[in-house]
C-alpha positions, 0 to 999 in steps of 0.5 A: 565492145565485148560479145555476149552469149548464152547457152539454149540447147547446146548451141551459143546463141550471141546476142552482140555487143554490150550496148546494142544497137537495137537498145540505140534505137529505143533510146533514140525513139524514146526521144523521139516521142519525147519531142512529140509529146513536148509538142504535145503539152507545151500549148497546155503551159503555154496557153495559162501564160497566154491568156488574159485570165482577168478579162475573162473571168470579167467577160464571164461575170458581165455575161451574168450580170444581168440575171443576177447570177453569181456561180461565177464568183467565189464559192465555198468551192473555191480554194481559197489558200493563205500565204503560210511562209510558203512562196508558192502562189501569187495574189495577182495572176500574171495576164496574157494577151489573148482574150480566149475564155474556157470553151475557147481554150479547149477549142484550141486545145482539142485542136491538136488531135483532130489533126492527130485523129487523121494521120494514124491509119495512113501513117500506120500503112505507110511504115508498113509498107514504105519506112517507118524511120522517115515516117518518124523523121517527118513527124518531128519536122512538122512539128518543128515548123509548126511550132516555129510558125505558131506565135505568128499565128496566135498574134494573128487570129486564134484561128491560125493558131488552131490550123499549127497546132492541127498540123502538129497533130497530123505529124504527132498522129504518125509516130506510135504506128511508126515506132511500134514498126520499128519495135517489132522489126527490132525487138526480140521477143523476150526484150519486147517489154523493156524495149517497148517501155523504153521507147514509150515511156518518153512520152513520160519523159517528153512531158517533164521536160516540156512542162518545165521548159515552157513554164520556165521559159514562159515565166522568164523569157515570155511565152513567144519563146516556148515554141522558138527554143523548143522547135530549134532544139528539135532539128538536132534529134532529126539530124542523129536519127537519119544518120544514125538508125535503119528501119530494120537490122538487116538494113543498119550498117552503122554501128552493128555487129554481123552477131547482132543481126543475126540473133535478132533476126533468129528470135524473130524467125526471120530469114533474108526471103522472109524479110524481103517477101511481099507484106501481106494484105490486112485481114479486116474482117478476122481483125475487127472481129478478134476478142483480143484485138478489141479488148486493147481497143477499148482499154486503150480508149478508158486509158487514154481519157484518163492519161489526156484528161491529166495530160492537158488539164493537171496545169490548168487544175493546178493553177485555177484550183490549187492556185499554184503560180506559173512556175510552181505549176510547171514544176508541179505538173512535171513530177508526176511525168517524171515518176511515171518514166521511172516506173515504167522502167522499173515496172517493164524491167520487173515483168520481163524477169517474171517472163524469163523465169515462167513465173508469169505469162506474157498474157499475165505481164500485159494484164498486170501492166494494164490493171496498175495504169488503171486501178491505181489512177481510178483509186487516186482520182477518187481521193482527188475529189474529196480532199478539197483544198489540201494542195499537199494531198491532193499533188500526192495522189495525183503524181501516183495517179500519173506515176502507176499510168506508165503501166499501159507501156507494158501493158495493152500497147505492147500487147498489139505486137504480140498479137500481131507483129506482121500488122504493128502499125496497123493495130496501133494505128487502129486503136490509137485512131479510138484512143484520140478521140479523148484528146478532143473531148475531153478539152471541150468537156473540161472546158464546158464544165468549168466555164465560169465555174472553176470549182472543186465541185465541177471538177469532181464530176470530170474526175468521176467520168474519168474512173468509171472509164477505169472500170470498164477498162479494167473489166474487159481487158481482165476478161478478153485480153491476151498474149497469144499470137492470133491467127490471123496475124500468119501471113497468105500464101505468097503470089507464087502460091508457096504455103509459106507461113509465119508461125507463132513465137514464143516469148523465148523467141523460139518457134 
């Protein structure tokens, strides 16, 4: 492979070969969290298949029966769509087996991140500490037996299909903290943006095409197949990620030039008795008292309501109130992901030029990354809400909605590495640890809303929540967010009582 170089200085600084190994690794992690965010959705297609929608909406009015109640039947709420030419919905709604009625199924739902909640700060120490390549490869292998185990389970009782998906959600809990490990192990300070939005925005990218496959799996093979083919396919991405990466560059030994190693662990500031010294104590106190750091806490909270609350509920939006059929819906719910992965490379590509040539800061790039994963989904929930039946529309909004949230990449998720590249995992740990909660309220919440009121009007509502949370997000983080390396993240003395310290990096990778 050819070697490029660039002059700082007077002095050539070679930053490797033409495809470098650390763009290897983002690619690589990028599939990663591709896979886990594949477990992560699929039960949200899979459980619309599952389900049988006609005895439960006939459990539902029977409940009502006898108070005479009729806010279960067919309002002026309801989208109620003739078949204009357009082969797109079905009059009759292809039943499932399982009889689990609207609080059930966010039960199920929630699951997920219950276990998901629990594994963050232990998985975030651990890569730390221990390895975050085998950290990573353990979450996806979890998630693969999991999910081989899952159709038994269901057929079995609900209950046993809850305990699956719980230990998906303990494996899923572990990979943000381990990949942001690895970014800053890997990442020179000014790639940081792209790299990290390479890596993260497989999330985007795990979304598409599991939203896709379970639909067209589901729809054709029947939804047992859903978890079967989609662990099965996962032990491939396991088997090339230990072969083929290393938790750090001085540990790779495939595929990498001596130049490569070299200029990575420079802008870095890293010498071989610095990689190698004792990993200094987390500062607790300094930590949860930082402005900064608690300003992507909250951020990261308001963002992930909204990005779960799509996440999980857009199939079921589409198919209770759009009234798009199965795969129709799968196809629908994926394109806003797939637009998503695309501007996010666009976007991250875009900020780091700006970053390169001093037009911005990188706390201006990470604020204007933030803002359009917030704004913009605020603006276009609140047009969701008042569009009423108009399914062209309303997708339109909805897929800006989810395209602008790829923002949060190169917005306050890279930022934890900028304030605090010595605790990476930790504050990923710790903020994505308060990010999750919205992954379990928000099924319940949904679930409770809609539970025999499945309308525009109940929906409305969630929508409103969901942009008062954009707001508040907006507000802090414009206010308190920061690029800057914070104090507290240079390391103690060392045991040998040395004033060793790390200082603070520029975004040029200079000291």
């Amino acid at each position: 492979m050819a070697i490029g170089s660039s002059i700082q200085g007077g002095h050539a600084i070679t930053k490797g070969p033409t495809f470098p190994i650390r763009y290897l690794m983002a690619i690589m992690g990028s599939i990663g969290l591709a896979i886990i965010y594949g477990f992560k959705v699929n039960v949200s297609v899979a459980i619309v298949a599952m389900v049988n929608h006609t005895a439960v909406k006939l459990e539902a009015l029977n409940l009502h029966a006898g108070d005479n109640d009729t806010s279960s039947l067919p309002s002026a709420d309801v989208c109620q769509h003739e078949n204009n030419g357009i082969n797109i919905t079905k009059t009759v709604v292809e039943d499932g087996p399982f009889v689990w009625n609207e609080p059930l199924q966010g039960l199920i739902l929630s699951s997920y991140f219950w276990g998901y909640l629990i594994s963050l700060l232990p998985g975030g120490r651990m890569s730390e500490l221990l390895s975050a390549k085998w950290v990573m490869n353990g979450s996806v292998l979890l998630n693969v037996v999991a999910s081989m185990l899952s159709p038994l389970m269901a057929e079995l009782h609900y209950s046993l299909f809850i305990i699956m998906r719980f230990l998906q959600g303990i494996g899923g809990g572990v990979t943000f903290p381990a990949m942001h490990v690895m970014i800053a192990k890997w990442a020179p300070p000014n790639e940081r943006s792209v790299i990290a939005s390479i890596v993260y925005a497989g999330t985007a990218l795990g979304t598409v095409i599991s939203i896709l496959l379970s639909g067209l799996l589901a729809a054709t093979l029947g939804w047992i197949w859903i978890f079967y083919i989609e662990g099965l396919l996962c032990l491939i991405w396991c088997t090339a990620w230990w072969l083929m990466i290393a938790d750090s560059p001085e540990e790779q030994i495939r595929f990498i030039t001596q130049q490569e190693k070299d200029y990575i662990c420079n802008s870095l500031g890293q010498t071989k008795s610095s990689i190698h010294k004792p990993k200094p104590p987390v500062p607790w106190r300094q930590l949860l008292t930082s402005p900064p750091f608690l300003a992507i806490l909250i951020a990261h909270f308001c963002s992930n309501f909204g990005w779960y609350m799509l996440l999980i509920e857009l199939p079921t939006f589409m198919n209770q109130i759009l009234k798009f059929d199965l795969n129709s819906n799968a196809g629908l719910s994926s394109t806003p992901f797939l637009c998503m992965w695309i501007f996010t490379m666009i976007l991250s590509k875009s900020l780091t030029v700006l970053q390169d040539k001093n037009v911005v800061t990188i706390t201006t790039s990470r604020k204007i990354g933030t803002l359009i994963a917030s704004a913009v989904p605020a603006v276009c929930l609140l047009g969701v809400s008042y569009v009423g039946c108009n399914r062209a529309l309303a997708v339109v909004l909805m897929t800006i909605g989810v395209t602008c949230i790829g923002g949060m990449y190169c917005g306050f998720l890279a930022n934890h590495i900028d304030i605090g590249s010595n605790f990476a995992g930790t504050l990923v740990a710790i903020t994505n640890t308060f990010g999750t909660i919205p992954g379990f309220v928000v099924p319940i919440f949904v679930g409770q809303l809609t539970h025999g009121n499945q309308t525009i009007e109940a929906w409305r509502i969630i929508f409103f929540v969901t942009i008062g949370l954009y707001v508040l997000e907006i507000i802090v983080y414009t206010i308190f967010g920061s690029g800057e390396e914070q104090p507290w993240n240079k390391a103690k003395p060392t045991s040998e009582g040395s004033p060793e310290q790390t200082l603070p990096l520029k975004a040029n990778g200079t000291k």
